[in-house]
N, C-alpha and C positions, 0 to 999 in steps of 0.2 A: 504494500500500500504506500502509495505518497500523498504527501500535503503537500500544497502549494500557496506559500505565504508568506508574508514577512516577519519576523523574527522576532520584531517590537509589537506586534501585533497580540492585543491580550486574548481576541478569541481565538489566532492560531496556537498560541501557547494552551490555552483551555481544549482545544479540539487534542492538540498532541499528546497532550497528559491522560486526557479521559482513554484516546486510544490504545496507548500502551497500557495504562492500567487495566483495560480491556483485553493486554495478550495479544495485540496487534504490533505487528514484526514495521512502525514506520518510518519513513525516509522523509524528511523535512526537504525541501526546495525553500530555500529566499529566493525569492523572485529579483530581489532588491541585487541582493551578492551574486546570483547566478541568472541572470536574465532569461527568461523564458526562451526554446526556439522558434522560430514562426512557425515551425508546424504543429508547438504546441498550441501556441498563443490561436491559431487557425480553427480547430481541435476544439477549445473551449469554446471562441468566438458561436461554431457554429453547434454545439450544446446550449451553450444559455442564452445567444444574442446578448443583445442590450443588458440582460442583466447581471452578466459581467461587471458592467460597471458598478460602482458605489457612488453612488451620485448624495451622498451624505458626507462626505468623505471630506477633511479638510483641503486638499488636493484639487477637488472636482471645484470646490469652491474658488480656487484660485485660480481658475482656466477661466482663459476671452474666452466668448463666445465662437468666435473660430476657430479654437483650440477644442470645444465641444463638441464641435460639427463633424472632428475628424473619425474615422473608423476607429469600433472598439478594438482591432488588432493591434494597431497605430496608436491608440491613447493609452493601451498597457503595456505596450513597449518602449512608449518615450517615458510613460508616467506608473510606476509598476503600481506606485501605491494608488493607486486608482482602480487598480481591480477589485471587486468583492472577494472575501477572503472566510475562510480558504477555498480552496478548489480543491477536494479528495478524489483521488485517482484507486479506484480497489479493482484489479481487472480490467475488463472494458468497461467500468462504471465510472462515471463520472458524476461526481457532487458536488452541489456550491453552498457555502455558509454552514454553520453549526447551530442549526434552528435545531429542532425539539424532531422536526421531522426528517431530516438529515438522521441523526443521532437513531431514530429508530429504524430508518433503511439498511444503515450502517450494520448495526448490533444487533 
């Protein structure tokens, strides 16, 4: 299993505690330190679209509106902390965030 996240991140640090604790063999990715490659970054894009982004994010907040405008591929690879976090990789399954209903897909 991987997670994909940033490292200051308190739900990825929450999500990789709960998984190990869980006996889950995981692989952390910073996005930040190890930049995603476009075909992952492709990959996600076209599992979650748009909700990829974190548009709560203080990051999303500090983008012009033409910096907005750009593809979600393009705004998490200029701007990693802009993605919604984490991304769990289990298999060919793919997940986003550490909601309530994540956790029980997961476990």
């Amino acid at each position: 299993m991987k997670l994909y996240g940033l490292k200051t991140c308190d739900t990825c640090r929450k999500a990789l505690t709960n998984l190990k604790n869980l006996g889950f063999d995981v692989e952390f990715v910073d996005i930040r330190a190890d930049p995603l490659p476009q075909a992952d970054l492709e990959r996600f894009a076209e599992a979650f679209g748009d909700d990829l982004l974190n548009r709560r994010s203080t990051t999303w907040r500090g983008l012009s509106e033409d910096q907005r405008q750009m593809p979600p591929v393009q705004l998490v690879a200029t701007y990693p902390a802009v993605m919604k976090r984490p991304v769990i990789e289990r298999g060919d399954q793919l997940y986003l965030g550490w909601s309530s209903q994540v956790q029980a897909r997961i476990t």
